[in-house]
C-alpha positions in Angstrom: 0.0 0.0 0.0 1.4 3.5 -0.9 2.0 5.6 2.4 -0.2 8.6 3.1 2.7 11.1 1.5 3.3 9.2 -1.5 -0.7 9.2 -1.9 -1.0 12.6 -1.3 1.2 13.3 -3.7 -0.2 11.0 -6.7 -3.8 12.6 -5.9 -2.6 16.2 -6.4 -0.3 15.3 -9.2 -3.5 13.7 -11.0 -5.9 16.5 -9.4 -4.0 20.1 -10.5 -3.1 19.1 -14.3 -7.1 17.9 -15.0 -8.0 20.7 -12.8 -6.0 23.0 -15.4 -7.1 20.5 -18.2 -10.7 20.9 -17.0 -10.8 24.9 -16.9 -9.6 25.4 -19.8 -13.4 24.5 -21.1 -15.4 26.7 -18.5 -12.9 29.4 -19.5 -13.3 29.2 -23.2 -17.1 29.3 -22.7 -16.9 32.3 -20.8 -14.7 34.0 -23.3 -17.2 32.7 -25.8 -20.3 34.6 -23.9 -18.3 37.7 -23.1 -18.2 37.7 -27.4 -21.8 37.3 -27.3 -22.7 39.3 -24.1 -20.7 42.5 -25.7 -22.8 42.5 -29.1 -25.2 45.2 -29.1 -28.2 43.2 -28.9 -28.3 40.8 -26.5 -30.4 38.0 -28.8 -27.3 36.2 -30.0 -26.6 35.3 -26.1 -29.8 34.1 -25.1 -29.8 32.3 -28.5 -26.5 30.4 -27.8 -27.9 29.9 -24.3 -31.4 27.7 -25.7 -29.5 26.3 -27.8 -26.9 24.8 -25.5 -30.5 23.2 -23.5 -30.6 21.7 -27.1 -26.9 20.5 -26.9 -26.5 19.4 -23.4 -29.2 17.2 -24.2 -27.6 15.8 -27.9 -23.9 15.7 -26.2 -23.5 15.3 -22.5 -26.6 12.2 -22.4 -23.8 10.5 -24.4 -21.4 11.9 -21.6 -21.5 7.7 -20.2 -18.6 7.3 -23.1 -16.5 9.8 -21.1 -17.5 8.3 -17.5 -17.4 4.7 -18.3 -14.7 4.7 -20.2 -12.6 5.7 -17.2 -14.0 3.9 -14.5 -13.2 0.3 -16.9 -9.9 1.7 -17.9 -9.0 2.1 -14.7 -10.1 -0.9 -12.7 -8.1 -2.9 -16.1 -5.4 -1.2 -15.2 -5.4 -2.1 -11.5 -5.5 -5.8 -12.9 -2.7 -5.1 -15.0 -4.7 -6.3 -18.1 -2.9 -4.5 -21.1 -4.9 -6.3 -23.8 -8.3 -5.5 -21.9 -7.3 -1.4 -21.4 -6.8 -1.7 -25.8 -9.9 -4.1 -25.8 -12.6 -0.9 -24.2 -10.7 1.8 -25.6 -11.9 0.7 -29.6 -14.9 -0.6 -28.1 -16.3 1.9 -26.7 -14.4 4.1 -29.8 -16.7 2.1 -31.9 -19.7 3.0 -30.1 -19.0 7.0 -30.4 -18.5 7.2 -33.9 -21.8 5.3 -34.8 -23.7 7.3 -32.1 -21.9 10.4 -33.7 -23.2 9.4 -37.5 -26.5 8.5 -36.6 -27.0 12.2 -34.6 -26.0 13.5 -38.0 -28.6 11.7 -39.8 -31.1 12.8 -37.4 -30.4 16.5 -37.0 -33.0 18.2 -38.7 -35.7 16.3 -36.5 -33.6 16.9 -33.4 -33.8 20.8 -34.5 -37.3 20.6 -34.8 -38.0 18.2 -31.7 -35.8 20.2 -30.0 -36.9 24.3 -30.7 -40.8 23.2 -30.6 -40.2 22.0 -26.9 -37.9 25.5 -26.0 -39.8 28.8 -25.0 -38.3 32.2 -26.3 -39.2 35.2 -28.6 -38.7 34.5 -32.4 -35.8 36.6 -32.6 -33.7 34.3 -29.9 -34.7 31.2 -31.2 -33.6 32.3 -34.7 -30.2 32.9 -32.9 -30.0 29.4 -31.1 -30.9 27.7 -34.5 -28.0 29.2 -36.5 -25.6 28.2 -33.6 -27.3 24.9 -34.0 -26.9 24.2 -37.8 -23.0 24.9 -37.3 -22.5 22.9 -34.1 -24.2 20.3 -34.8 -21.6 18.9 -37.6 -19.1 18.2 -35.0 -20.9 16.0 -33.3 -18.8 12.5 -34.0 -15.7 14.1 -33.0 -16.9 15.7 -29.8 -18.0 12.1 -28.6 -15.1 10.1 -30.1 -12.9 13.4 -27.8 -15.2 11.8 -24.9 -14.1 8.2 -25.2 -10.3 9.8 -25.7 -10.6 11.8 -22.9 -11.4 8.7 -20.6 -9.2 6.6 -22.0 -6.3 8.7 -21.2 -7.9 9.8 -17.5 -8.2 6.0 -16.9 -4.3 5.5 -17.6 -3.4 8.4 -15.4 -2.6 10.4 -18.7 -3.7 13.1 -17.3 -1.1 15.6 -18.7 -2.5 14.1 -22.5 -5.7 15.4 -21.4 -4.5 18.3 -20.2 -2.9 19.1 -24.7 -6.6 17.9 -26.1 -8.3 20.4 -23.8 -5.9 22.8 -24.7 -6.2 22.1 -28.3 -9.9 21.8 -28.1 -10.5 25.2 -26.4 -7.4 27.3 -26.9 -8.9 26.8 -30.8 -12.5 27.3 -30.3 -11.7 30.9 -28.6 -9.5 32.1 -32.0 -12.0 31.0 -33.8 -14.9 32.5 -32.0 -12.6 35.9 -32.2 -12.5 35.5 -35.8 -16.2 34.2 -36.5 -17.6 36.4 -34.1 -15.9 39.2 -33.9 -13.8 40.2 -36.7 -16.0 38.2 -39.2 -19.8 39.0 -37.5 -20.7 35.7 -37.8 -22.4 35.9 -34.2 -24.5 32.8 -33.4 -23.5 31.1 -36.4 -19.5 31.8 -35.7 -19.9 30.3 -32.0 -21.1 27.5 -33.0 -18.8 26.9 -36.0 -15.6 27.8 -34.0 -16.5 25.3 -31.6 -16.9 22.1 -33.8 -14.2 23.1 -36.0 -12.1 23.2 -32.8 -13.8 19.4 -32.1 -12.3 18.4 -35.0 -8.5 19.8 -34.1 -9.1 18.2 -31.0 -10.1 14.6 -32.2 -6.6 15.0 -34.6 -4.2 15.5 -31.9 -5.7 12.7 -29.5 -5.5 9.7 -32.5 -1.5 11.2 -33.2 -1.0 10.5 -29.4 -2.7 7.5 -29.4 -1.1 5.9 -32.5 2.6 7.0 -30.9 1.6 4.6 -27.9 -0.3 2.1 -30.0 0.6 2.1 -33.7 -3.0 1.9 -35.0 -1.0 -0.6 -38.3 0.2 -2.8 -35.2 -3.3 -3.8 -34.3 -4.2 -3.9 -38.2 -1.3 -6.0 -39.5 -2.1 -8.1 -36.2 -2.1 -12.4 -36.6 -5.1 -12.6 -34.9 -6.7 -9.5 -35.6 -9.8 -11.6 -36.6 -9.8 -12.6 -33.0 -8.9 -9.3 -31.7 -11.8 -7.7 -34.0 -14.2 -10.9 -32.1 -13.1 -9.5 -28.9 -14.1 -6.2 -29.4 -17.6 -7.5 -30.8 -17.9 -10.1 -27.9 -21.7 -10.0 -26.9 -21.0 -10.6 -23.0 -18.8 -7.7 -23.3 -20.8 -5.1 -25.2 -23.7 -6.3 -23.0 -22.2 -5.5 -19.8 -20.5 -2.2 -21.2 -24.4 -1.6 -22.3 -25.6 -1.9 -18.9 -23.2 0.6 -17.2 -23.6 3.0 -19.8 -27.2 2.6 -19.5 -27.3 3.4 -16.1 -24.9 6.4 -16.6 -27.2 7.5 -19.2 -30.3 7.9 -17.2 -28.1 9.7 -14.6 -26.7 12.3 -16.9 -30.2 12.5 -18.4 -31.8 13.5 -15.0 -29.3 15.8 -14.5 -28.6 17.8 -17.9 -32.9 17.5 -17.6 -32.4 19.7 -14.2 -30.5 22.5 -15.6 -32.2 22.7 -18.8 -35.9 22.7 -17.2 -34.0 25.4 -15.1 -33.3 27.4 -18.5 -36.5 27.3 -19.6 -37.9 27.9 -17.0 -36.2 31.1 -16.6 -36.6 31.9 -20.4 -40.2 31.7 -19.8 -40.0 34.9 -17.0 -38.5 37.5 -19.7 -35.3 37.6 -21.9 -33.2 40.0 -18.9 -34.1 36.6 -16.0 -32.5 34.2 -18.9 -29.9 35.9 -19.4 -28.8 36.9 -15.9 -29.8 33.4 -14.9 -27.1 32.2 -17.6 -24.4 34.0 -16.7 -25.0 33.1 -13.4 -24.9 29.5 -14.5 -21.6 30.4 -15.8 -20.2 30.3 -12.8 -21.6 27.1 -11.4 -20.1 25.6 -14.5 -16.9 27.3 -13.9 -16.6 25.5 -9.8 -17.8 22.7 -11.5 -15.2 22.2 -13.8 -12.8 23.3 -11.3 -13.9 20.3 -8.4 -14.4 18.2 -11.2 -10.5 18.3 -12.1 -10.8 16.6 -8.0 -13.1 14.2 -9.0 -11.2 13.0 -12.0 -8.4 12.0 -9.9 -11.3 10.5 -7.4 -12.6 8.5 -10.4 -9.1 7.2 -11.6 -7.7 6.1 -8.3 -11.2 4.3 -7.1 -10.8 2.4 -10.3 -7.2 1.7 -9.8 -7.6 0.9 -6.3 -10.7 -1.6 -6.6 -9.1 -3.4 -9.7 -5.6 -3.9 -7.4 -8.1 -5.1 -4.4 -6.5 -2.2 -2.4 -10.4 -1.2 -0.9 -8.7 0.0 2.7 -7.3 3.2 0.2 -10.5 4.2 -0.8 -11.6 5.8 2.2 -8.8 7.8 2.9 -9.7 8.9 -0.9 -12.8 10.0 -0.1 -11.8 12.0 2.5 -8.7 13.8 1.1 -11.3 13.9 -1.9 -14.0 15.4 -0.2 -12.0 17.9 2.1 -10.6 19.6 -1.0 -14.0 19.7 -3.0 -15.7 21.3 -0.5 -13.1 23.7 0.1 -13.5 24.8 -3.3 -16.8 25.2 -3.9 -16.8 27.2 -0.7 -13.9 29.6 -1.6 -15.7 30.3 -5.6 -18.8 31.2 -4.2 -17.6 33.6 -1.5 -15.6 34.9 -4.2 -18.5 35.9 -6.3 -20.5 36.6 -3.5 -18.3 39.4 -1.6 -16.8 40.7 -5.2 -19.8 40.3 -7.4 -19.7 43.1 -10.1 -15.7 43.1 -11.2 -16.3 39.5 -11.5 -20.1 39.3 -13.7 -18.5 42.8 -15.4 -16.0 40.5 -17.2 -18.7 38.5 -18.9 -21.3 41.6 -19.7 -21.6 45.0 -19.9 -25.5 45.3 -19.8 -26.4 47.4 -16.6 -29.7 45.4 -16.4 -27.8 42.4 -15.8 -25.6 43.2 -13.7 -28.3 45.0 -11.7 -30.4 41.9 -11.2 -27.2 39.2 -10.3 -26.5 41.3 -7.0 -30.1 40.2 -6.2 -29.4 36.3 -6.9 -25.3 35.8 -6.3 -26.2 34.5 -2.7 -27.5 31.3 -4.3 -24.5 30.1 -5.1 -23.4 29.2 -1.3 -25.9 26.1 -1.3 -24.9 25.4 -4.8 -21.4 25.1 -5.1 -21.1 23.8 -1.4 -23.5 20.5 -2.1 -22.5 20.6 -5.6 -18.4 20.4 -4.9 -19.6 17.0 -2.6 -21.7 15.6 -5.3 -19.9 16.5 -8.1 -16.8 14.3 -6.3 -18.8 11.1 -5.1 -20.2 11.1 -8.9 -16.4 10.4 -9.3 -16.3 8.2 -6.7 -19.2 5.7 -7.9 -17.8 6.2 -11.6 -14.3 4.9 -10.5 -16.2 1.6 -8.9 -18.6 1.4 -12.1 -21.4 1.5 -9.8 -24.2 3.2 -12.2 -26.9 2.0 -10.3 -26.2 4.2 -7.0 -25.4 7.1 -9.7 -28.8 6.5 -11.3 -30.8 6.3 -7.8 -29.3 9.3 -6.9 -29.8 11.7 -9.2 -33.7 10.4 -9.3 -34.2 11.1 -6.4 -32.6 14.5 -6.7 -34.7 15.9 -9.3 -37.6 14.4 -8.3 -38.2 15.5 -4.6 -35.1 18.2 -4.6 -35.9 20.0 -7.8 -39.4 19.5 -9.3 -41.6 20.6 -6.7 -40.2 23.9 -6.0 -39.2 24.2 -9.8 -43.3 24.4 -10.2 -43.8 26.5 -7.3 -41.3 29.3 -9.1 -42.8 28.6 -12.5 -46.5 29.0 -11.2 -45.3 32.3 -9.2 -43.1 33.6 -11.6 -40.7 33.7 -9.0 -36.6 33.4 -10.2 -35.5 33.3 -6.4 -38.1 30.1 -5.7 -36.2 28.6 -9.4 -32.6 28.9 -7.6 -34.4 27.2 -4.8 -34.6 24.3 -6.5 -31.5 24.0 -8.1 -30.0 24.3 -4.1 -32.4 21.6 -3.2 -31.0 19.3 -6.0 -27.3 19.5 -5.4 -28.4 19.0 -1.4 -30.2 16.0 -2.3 -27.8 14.6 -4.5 -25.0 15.2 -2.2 -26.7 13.5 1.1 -28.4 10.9 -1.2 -24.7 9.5 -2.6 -23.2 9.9 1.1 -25.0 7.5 2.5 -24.4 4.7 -0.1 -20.2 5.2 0.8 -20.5 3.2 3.7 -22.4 0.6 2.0 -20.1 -0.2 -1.0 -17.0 -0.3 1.4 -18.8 -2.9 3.1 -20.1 -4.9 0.6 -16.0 -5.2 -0.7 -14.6 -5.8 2.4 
């Protein structure tokens, strides 16, 4: 067993690069909105805001390619299988690219599926469907970039990562500033710039992975038949099946929560939806930031329950959990005691900035609870233990969010709506606290 210093070290090795790695993304998409946000009107914004509802749905559902990918990688790696970590990395490759094509056969009823279930003025949702026709094309690189992503997390790789995320989003903000900016391509340009920059992204990851695994090796292979039965074995894809499915229905609940959030905030006047999102901003920002924590909670759980080494996985949890919490704390007094130098760097509209002094409290609940759940999710994902991820975020949006979500919507209240987005993340946090003892237990 590593020693408490040689852990300590590992975990904040792993933790600061995907912390870097990870806000590089949150970063990029605030550079993006300040773009937007500075326009003279403030359509294009809102637009990119709908339309993201539209995305989060379309991308991050497939998000299991990311988060099972990792958990599988890892726990191989723990058992020193080097044929089974090749095995689930074209597997699950395999899966991205065909979920990728078949989006892109299905865009145009997505669009319309998609716009006819969002609420906004004409002019914003003319804005969010531009964005949308230019995104939309990158869609198999963006999820192939999720199975690379895990892959590499999974191995520890997390210095890879940290290039594709550089890549990905150092390119996406030069080419927002030209599309947007120089070029006026507003809506259209954002979205453009951003699957372009998929693209880039996708690129680099194959080079690194061909310098590690010569891609010819495995195709000039003896037994590549064999190899090619291995990646098509049914007891294999069934099982990967079942974790993703359960990791589906989690991220569904939750990317459900914050888009019935935006619409819901859409439907009380342009100025609420657009504070609202750049108040969102910043919950994605901490988000990204613990998430970088719960990365390295996610690769070591995997690592530890593939080597059998189950005593280190509660003095993960709590090293873990200290330094989530700590940082969810720390971003939302930031934004709390500093508010307007802060939300002034993302827009200049007096209106907004007027009505975020009334809300910025929020984020206390939010990014305290959140920074908790947000690392257990890592937790559970390291084990491969959908089910408790699934149960969890249920229950969350069911009795945390929904019923004060309709008490804001039916009193057009926006204070009752951040309500129940601090009633989700408590639910979710306590709900996937008390399964921890339980799964330490039932490996003992």
């Amino acid at each position: 067993m590593p020693s408490r210093s040689s852990f300590l070290r590992h975990f904040f090795q792993l933790a600061i690069v995907n912390i870097l790695s990870n806000l590089m993304v949150p970063l990029a998409g605030l550079v993006d909105v300040a773009f937007l946000g500075h326009l003279q009107e403030i359509r294009y914004l809102a637009g990119v805001a709908l339309a993201t509802v539209l995305f989060n749905y379309i991308y991050w559902t497939f998000g299991f390619l990311r988060m099972g990918t990792t958990g599988m990688i890892a726990q191989a790696i723990g058992r020193e299988d080097r044929e089974g970590v090749i095995l689930i990395g074209l597997r699950n490759g395999l899966i991205a690219l065909s979920l990728g094509l078949f989006i892109l056969v299905l865009q145009q009823p997505l669009r319309l599926l998609g716009f006819s279930l969002l609420s906004a003025t004409p002019e914003v949702k003319a804005s969010g469907q531009a964005y949308y026709d230019a995104l939309i094309w990158g869609a198999p690189a963006t999820l192939l970039n999720f199975v690379l992503i895990g892959w590499f997390l999974g191995r520890s790789h997390s210095g890879k990562v940290f290039l594709l995320s550089a890549v990905g989003n150092l390119s996406n903000v030069v080419l927002n500033y030209v599309f947007i900016v120089r070029w006026g391509w507003q809506s259209t340009g954002a979205g453009l710039g951003t699957a372009i920059a998929q693209y880039l992204m996708l690129l680099v990851g194959l080079i690194l992975v061909n310098r590690e695994i010569p891609l010819v090796k495995i195709h000039q292979h003896p037994a590549k038949a064999s190899f090619i039965r291995q990646i098509l074995n049914p007891s294999d894809l069934r099982a990967a099946f079942a974790l993703n499915g359960e990791i589906l229905v989690r991220t569904f609940a939750l990317v459900s929560t914050f888009a019935v959030f935006t619409n819901l905030s859409s439907t009380l006047g342009t100025e609420i939806l657009s504070t609202n999102t750049v108040l969102l901003q910043v919950v994605t920002l901490t988000a990204y930031f613990v998430d970088g924590l719960a990365f390295a909670t996610e690769t070591l759980a995997g690592v530890f329950l593939g080597r059998g080494a189950i005593a280190q996985l509660t003095q993960l949890i709590w090293v873990s959990g200290s330094a989530s919490l700590s940082v969810g704390i720390l971003f939302a007094i930031a934004f709390i005691l500093i508010p307007m130098p802060l939300f002034g760097l993302l827009t200049n509209h007096t209106a907004i900035l007027g009505r975020i002094s009334s809300y910025v409290g929020w984020l206390l609940p939010i990014l305290g609870f959140g920074a908790i759940a947000y690392m257990l999710d890592g937790y559970f994902l390291g084990l491969t233990a959908g089910r408790i991820l699934r149960i969890s975020v249920l229950a969350a949006a069911m009795l945390g969010f929904a019923p004060m979500a309709v008490a804001a919507w039916y009193f057009r209240n926006s204070h009752l709506l951040w309500l129940s987005l601090a009633l989700f993340m408590v639910v979710r946090a306590v709900s996937l606290a008390i399964f921890v003892p339980r799964t330490l237990k039932l490996r003992e």
